[in-house]
C-alpha positions, 0 to 999 in steps of 0.5 A, spaced: 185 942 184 189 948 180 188 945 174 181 945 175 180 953 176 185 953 170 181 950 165 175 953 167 179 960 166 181 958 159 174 956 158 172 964 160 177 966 156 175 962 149 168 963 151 170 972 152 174 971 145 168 967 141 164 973 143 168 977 140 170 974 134 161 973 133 160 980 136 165 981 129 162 976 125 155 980 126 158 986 123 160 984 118 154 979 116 149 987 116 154 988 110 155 984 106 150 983 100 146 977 097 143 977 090 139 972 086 134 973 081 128 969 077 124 969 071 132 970 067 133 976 071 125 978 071 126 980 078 132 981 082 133 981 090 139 984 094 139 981 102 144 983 107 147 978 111 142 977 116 136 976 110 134 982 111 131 985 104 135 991 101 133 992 094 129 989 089 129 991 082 123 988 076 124 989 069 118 993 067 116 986 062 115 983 068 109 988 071 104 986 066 102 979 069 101 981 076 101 974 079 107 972 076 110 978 077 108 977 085 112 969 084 118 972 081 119 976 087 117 970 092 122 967 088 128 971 087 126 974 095 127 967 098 133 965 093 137 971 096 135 970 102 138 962 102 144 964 100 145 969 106 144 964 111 148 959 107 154 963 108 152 965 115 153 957 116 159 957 113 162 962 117 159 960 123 162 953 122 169 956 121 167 961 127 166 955 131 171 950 129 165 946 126 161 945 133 154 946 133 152 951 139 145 951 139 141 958 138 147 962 134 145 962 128 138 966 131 144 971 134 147 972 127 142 974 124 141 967 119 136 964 123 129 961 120 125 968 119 
């Protein structure tokens, strides 16, 4: 019987430390940054780590060719974004030991938007 109640006292406390480590992970995700371009540097788009878009520059060439234009930032926008969330996983499979915990890739930001 005690050891039942001790397993699940370790299993409280590595689910309060996860917690913590993804409260962590959550902050350090906002900060960092992500930057893909398209059409050669044409457009280019900076996200933070939760795919959150947070600069966008456009060569004044670029502008002359509205639809094109309008591409390249879809482009460059969802490049940035990918890289995001590709990290994201990576350090959620690092976070985790590699399981898959269903939702918390939506909790750290790096979910489908």
């Amino acid at each position: 019987m005690f050891g039942g109640i001790s397993d699940i006292a370790g299993m409280m406390k590595a689910a309060k430390q996860l917690q913590g480590n993804m409260s962590q992970l959550q902050e350090e995700l906002a900060s960092r940054r992500y930057e893909a371009d398209a059409g050669g540097g044409a457009v280019r788009a900076t996200v933070d780590g939760k795919g959150t878009l947070v600069d966008i520059r456009i060569e004044p060439t670029a502008a002359q060719d509205v639809e094109l234009l309008e591409d390249l930032i879809k482009a460059a926008v969802g490049a940035a974004v990918a890289k995001a969330q590709e990290a994201t996983k990576g350090e959620m499979a690092a976070l985790t030991g590699g399981m898959n915990i269903p939702g918390l890739s939506d909790m750290l930001g790096g979910g489908p938007k």
